[in-house]
C-alpha positions in Angstrom: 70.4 66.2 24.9 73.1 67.2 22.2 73.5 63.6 21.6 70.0 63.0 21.1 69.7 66.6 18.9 73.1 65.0 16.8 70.9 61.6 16.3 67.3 63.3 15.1 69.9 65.8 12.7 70.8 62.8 10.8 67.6 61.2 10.4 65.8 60.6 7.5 62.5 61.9 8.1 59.4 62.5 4.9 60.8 65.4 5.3 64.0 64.9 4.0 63.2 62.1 2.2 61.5 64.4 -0.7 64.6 66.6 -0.6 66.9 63.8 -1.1 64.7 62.6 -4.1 64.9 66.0 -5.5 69.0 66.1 -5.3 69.0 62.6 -6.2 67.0 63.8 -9.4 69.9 66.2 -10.5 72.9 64.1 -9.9 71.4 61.8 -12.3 70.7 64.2 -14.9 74.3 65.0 -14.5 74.3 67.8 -12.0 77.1 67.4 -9.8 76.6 66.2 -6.3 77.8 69.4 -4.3 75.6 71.4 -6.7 72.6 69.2 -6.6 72.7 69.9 -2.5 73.6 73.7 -2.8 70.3 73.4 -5.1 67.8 71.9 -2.5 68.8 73.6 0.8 66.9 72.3 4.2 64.1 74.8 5.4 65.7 75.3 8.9 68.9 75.8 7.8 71.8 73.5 6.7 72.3 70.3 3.5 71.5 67.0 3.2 74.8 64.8 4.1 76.0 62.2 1.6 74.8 59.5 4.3 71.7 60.9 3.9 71.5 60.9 -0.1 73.2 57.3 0.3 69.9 56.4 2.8 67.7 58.1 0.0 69.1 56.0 -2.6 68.6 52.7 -0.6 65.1 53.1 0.1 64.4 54.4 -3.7 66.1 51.2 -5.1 64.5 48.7 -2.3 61.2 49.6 -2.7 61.3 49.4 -6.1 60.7 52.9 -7.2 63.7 53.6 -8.8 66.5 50.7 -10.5 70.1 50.2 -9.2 72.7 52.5 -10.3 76.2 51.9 -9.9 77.3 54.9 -11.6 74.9 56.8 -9.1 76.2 55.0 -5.9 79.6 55.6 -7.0 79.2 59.5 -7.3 77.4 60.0 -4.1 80.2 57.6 -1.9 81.7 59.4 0.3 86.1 59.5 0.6 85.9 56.4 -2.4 89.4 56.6 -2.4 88.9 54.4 0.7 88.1 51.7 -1.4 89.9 52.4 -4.6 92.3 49.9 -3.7 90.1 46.7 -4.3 88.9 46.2 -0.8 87.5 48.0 2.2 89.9 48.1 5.0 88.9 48.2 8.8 91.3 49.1 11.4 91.0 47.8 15.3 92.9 48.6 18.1 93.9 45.7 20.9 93.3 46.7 25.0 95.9 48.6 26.6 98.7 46.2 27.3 102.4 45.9 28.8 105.2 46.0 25.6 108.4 44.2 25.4 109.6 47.6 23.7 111.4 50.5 26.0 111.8 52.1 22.9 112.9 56.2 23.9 110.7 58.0 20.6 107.2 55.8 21.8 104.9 57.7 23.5 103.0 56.5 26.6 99.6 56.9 27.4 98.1 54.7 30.1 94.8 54.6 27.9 95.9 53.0 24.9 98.4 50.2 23.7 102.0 51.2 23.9 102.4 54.2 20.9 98.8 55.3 20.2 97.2 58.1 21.4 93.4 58.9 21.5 92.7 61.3 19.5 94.3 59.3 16.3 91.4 58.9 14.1 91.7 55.2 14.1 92.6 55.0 17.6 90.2 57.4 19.0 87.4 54.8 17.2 88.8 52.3 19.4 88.6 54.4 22.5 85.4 55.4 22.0 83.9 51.5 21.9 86.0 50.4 24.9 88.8 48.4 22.7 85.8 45.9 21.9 86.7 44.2 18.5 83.1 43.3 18.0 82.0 46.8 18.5 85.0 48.3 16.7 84.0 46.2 13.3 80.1 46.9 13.5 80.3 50.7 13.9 83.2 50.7 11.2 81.0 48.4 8.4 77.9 50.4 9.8 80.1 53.9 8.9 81.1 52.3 5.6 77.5 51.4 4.6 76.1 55.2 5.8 78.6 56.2 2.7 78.1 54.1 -0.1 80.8 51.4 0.3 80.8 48.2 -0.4 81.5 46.1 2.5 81.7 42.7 1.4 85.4 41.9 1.1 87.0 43.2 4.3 90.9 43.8 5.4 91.0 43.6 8.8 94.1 45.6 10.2 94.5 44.8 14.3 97.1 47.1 15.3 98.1 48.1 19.2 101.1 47.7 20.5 103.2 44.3 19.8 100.6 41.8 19.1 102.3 38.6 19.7 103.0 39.6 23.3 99.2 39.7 24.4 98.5 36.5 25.7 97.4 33.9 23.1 94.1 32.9 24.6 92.8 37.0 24.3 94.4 36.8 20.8 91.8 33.8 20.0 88.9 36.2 21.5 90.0 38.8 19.9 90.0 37.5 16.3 87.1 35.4 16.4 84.8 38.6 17.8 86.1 40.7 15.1 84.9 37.6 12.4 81.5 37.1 14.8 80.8 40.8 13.6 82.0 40.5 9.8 79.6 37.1 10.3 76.7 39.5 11.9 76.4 36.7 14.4 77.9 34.9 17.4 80.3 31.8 16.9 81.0 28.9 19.7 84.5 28.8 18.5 87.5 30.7 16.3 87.0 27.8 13.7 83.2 28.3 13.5 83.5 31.7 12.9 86.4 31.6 10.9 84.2 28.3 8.4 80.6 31.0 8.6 82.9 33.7 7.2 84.2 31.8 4.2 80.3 32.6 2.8 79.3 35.6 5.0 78.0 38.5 3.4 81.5 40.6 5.0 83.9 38.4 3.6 87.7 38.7 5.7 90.1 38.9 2.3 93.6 39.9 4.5 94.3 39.8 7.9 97.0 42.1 9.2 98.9 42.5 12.9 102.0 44.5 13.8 104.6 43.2 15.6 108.5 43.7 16.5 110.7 41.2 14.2 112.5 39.7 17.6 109.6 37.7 18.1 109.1 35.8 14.7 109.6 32.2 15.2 108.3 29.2 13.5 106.1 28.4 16.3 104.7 32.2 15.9 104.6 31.7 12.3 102.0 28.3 13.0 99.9 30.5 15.6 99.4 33.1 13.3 97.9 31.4 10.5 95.8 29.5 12.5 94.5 32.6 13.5 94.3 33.3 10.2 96.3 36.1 9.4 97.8 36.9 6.1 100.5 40.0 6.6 102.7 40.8 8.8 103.5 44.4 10.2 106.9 45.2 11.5 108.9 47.7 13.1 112.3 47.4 11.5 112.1 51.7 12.2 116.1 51.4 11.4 118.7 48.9 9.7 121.7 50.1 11.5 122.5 48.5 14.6 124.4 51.6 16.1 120.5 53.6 15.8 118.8 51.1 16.9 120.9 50.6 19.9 121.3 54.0 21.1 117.3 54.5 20.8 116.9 51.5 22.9 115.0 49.6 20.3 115.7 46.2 21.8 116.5 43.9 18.1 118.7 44.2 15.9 119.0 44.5 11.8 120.2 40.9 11.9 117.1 40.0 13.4 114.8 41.8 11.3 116.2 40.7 8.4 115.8 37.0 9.5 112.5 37.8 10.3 111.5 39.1 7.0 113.0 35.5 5.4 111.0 33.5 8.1 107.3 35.9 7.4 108.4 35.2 3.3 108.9 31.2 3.4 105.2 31.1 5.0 103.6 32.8 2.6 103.1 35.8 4.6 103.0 39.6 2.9 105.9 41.3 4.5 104.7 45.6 5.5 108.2 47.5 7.2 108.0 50.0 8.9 111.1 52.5 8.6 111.6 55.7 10.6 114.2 58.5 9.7 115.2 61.3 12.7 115.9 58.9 14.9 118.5 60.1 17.5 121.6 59.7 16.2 120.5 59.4 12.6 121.5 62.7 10.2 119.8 63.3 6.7 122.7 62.0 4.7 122.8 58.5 7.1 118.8 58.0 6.3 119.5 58.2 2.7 122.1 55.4 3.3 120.0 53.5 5.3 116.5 53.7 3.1 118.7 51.8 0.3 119.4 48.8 2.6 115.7 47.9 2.4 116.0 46.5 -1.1 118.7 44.4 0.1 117.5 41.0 0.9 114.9 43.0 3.1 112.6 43.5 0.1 109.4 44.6 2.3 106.1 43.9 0.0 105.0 47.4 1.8 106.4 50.0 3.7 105.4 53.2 5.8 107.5 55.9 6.3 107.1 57.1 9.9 109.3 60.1 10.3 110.4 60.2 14.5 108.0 62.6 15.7 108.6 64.7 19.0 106.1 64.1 21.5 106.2 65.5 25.7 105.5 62.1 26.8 108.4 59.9 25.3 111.6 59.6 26.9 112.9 61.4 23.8 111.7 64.6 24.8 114.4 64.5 28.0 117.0 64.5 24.8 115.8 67.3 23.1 115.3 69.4 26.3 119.1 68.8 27.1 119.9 70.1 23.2 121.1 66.2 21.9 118.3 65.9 19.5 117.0 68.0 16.4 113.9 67.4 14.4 114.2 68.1 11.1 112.3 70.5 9.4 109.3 70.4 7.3 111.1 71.5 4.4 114.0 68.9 5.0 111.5 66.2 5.7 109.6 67.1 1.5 113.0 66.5 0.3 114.4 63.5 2.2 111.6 61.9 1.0 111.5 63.2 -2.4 115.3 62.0 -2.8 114.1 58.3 -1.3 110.5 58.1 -3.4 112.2 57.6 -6.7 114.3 54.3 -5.8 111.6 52.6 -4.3 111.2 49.4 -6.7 107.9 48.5 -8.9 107.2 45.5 -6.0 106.9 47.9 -3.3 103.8 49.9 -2.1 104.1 52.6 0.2 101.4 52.5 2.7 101.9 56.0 4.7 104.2 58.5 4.9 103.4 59.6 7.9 101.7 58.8 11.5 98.6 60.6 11.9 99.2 62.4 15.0 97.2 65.0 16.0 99.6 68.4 15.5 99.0 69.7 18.8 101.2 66.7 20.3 104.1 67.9 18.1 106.5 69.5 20.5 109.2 70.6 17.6 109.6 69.9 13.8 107.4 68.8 10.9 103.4 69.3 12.1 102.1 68.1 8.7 100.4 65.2 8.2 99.7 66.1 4.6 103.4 64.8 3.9 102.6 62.8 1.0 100.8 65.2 -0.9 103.8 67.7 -0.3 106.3 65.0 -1.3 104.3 64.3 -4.6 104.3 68.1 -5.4 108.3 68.2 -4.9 108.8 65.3 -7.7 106.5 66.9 -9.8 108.7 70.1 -9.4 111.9 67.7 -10.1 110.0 66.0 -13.1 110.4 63.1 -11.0 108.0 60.1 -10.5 107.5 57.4 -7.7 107.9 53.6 -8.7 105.9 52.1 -6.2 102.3 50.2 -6.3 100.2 53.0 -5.0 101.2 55.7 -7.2 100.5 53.6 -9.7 97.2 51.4 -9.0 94.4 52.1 -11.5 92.5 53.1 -9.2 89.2 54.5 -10.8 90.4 54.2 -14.2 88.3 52.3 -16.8 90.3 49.0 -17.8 90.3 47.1 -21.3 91.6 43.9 -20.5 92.7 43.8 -24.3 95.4 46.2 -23.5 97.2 45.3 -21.2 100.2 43.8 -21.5 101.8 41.3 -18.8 105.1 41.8 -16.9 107.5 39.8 -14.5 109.3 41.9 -12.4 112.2 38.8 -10.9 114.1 39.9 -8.0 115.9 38.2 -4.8 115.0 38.3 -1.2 116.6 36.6 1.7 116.5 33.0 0.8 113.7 33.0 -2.0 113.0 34.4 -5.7 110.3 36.7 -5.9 108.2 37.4 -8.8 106.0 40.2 -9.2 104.0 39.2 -11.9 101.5 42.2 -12.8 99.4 43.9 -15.4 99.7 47.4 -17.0 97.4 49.5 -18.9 99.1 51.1 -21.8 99.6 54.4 -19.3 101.7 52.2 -17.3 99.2 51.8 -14.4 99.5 48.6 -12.4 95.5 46.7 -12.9 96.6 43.7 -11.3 99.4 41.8 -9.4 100.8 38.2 -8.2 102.8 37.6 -5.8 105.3 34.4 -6.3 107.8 33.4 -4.0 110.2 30.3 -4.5 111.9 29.3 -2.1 115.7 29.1 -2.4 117.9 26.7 -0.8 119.0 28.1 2.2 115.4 29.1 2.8 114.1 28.4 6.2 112.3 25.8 7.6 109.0 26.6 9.2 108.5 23.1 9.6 104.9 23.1 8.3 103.9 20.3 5.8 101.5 22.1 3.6 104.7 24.1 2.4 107.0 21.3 1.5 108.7 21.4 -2.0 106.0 24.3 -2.6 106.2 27.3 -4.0 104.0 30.0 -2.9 101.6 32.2 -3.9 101.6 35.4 -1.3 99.5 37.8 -2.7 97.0 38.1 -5.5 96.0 41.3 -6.0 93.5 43.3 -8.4 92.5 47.0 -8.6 90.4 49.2 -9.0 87.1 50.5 -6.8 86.2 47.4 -4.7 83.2 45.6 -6.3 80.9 43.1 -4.3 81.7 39.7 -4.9 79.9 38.3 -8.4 79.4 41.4 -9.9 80.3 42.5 -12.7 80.9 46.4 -13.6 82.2 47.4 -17.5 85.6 49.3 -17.7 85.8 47.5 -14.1 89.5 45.3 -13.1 87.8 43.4 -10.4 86.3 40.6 -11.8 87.6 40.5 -15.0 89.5 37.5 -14.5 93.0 39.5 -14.1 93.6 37.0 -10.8 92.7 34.2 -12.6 95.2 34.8 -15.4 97.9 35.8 -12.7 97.4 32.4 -10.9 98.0 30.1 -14.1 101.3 32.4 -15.1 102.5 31.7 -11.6 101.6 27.9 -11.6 103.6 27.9 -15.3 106.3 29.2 -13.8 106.8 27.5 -10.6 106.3 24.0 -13.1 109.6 25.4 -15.0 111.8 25.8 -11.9 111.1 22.8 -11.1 108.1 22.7 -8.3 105.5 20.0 -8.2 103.2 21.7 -5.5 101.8 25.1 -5.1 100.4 27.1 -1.5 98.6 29.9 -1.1 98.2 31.5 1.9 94.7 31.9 1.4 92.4 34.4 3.7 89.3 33.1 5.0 87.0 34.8 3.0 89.2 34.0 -0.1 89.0 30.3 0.3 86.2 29.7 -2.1 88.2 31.4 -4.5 91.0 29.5 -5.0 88.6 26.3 -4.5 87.2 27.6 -7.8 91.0 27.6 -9.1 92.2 23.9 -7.9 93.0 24.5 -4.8 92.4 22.5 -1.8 92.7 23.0 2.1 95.4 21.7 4.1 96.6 22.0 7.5 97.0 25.6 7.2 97.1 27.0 3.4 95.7 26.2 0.1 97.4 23.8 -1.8 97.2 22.4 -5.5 99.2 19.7 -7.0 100.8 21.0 -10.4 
């Protein structure tokens, strides 16, 4: 009964329907949306919900009554930071599985994959649809739509446990129902669903799993982008051998770092994650460590998972016996503050903390408002963050006549990376590249689309996510940003010396960079230069 009650609350009756016109009325005579609502309350009690108003609009603009407004949509979205970044992200969660990992600061919960719990937000999604990936995207795009999002270029994140240690043939499943709901229909294969998508209406533009670096091969490398995957999530948590050891992390820094060069000569975007108060670790050794990331390491992303304390990982035994210490908030807000400012222009910094539920906290920091808190102390300082996301356009309008063009040139392990981006005259990043040429002691991954090519990683442009063809003034996305960054890429690759080019195209981008040249091989996009 209180689900149905829940349901018949959030329906759109005649009813509602003439309130909604009314607040609809005053946010487009400029009344702000939370006043408009305030203004028009509901007889019984209670406000119209911005899924509602977003309803409202829908029906006004398909029946004709009223003509589409952008500017309208965009006021009523609800959380549009969500898609401030150029692309709607939706996060899935794999079965419950066995990991490889006997890591001692993981927590266990026989319900979810090894290190989730179920009352994460994302996770708690996944618990709630029974870990089914076609289930998992619908009510996600279905939540998206209900808010005023677009939902036509899609980053699917798949995270749960390690990834490549699920058994290849549910991996196959697994991906292809996650596309069969992007598609809105059912495929008879991964290929099928993978060719529908490159024209579907939800449009797969990055495809993201996590994994530990120990089990990056070449042969993993090949499976992966058949799959279709396009970034790479990886534990490194630590690059000292002597934490990783004593918190029973299983690889070592030698192995992430040859990991890292293995994911970059594919093409693949490379996210780290890194993890300070770890047992063993002090303040002063995390700020030694942090700085071996930018040394042939060189993630294209990072999140900054502080060790949390939970009562069901083995770390809690440690702490009980007095042999480990969280820190404190307050040392946490200026660790991080210290680290923030070094972080290179190339790097974006995804997270800066797990979002665990407080309650599970047993001892030190309970925030999950870290970043904010972090941002607040540089400000303090008069101190400033170099990486992407503190610097993406984000809303901001954009005269592509004003911004000027940079290469930021640096080495990884085995290749030469160019970050080749735009910036508006306020220094904000509108639009990146990434180039990778391969040095030569780069590894061989054996693949003949990638022979004597360089590679284009990532392309990259900001600004609230737009559907595809449409045009929006003031607008990054299609203002032909990429296009620009993909001929200053192919001009440099031609001076050093390359004859061929790959991208590592996703699915949904393929008839983009058909558009630009670019043909399909085996397993990328390729274009003779």
């Amino acid at each position: 009964m209180d689900k149905q009650l829940w349901l018949a609350n959030r329906q759109l009756t005649p009813d509602k329907m003439e309130y909604a016109r009314a607040v609809l009325e005053d946010v487009r005579n400029g009344t702000d949306v939370f006043q408009a609502v305030r203004r028009h309350p509901l007889p019984g009690g209670g406000y119209l919900s911005k899924s509602m108003l977003v309803a409202a609009y829908r029906a006004l603009t398909e029946n004709g009554e009223w003509p589409a407004d952008d500017d309208l949509l965009a006021r009523l979205r609800m959380k549009p930071v969500r898609t401030l970044s150029g692309v709607t992200t939706v996060t899935v969660l794999t079965k419950p599985y066995p990991c490889p990992g006997k890591c001692i600061f993981c927590p266990t919960d026989v319900r979810m994959p090894k290190s989730y719990l179920p009352d994460e937000p994302g996770a708690a999604r996944a618990f709630q649809n029974d870990f089914d990936p076609y289930r998992q995207v619908q009510t996600r795009l279905d939540s998206y739509r209900a808010n005023g999002h677009p939902t036509d270029k899609i980053e699917l994140l798949i995270l749960g446990g390690t990834w490549s240690a699920y058994r290849r043939d549910y991996q196959e499943w697994f991906v292809q129902r996650c596309f069969d709901a992007m598609n809105g229909f059912d495929s008879p294969s991964l290929v099928e669903a993978q060719r529908a998508n490159e024209t579907a209406a939800c449009r797969n533009v990055g495809l993201v799993i996590e994994t530990r670096p120990d089990e990056i091969t070449p042969r993993e490398i090949a499976w992966l982008r058949y799959l279709g995957v396009t970034k790479v999530q990886m534990g490194a948590q630590s690059l000292d051998d002597r934490i990783l050891e004593i918190n029973q992390r299983g690889h070592t820094a030698a192995q992430t770092l040859k990991a890292t060069a293995l994911l970059r000569a594919a093409g693949f975007k490379v996210v780290l994650h890194w993890m300070p108060n770890l047992l063993g670790a002090t303040l002063e050794s995390d700020r030694q460590d942090f700085q071996r990331l930018w040394q042939g390491y060189c993630p294209d992303e990072i999140k900054i998972y502080p060790c949390q304390l939970l009562e069901n990982a083995d770390l809690y035994a440690y702490w009980q016996r007095g042999e480990y210490h969280p820190y404190t908030t307050e040392e946490l807000i200026h660790l991080i503050a210290d680290l923030k400012p070094s972080i290179p222009p190339y790097c974006r910094v995804n997270r800066v903390i797990r979002d665990i539920p407080s309650t599970h906290v047993v001892e030190g920091n309970r925030r999950t408002s870290l970043r904010q808190d972090v941002l607040a102390e540089l400000q303090r300082r008069g101190q400033s963050c170099g990486c992407i996301r503190c610097h993406e356009v984000r809303g901001e309008k954009v005269d592509p006549q004003t911004l000027t063009f940079e290469d930021y040139t640096y080495t990884a392990a085995e290749a030469e990376e160019h970050f080749l981006h735009y910036r508006t005259p306020n220094r904000k990043i509108a639009g990146y590249l990434r180039l990778s040429l391969p040095l030569l002691g780069a590894p061989d991954i054996g693949l003949a689309d990638l022979r004597e090519a360089a590679l284009i990683r990532e392309v990259h442009v900001y600004g609230q996510s737009l559907p595809v063809g449409m045009d929006q003034e003031g607008a990054a996305q299609h203002s032909g940003l990429g296009t620009r960054l993909i001929g200053a890429a192919e001009e440099i690759a031609r001076q050093r010396g390359f004859t061929r080019m790959a991208v590592i195209a996703a699915i949904g981008t393929r008839g983009y960079y058909r558009q630009r040249g670019f043909e399909m091989g085996e397993l990328y996009m390729v274009k003779d230069l």
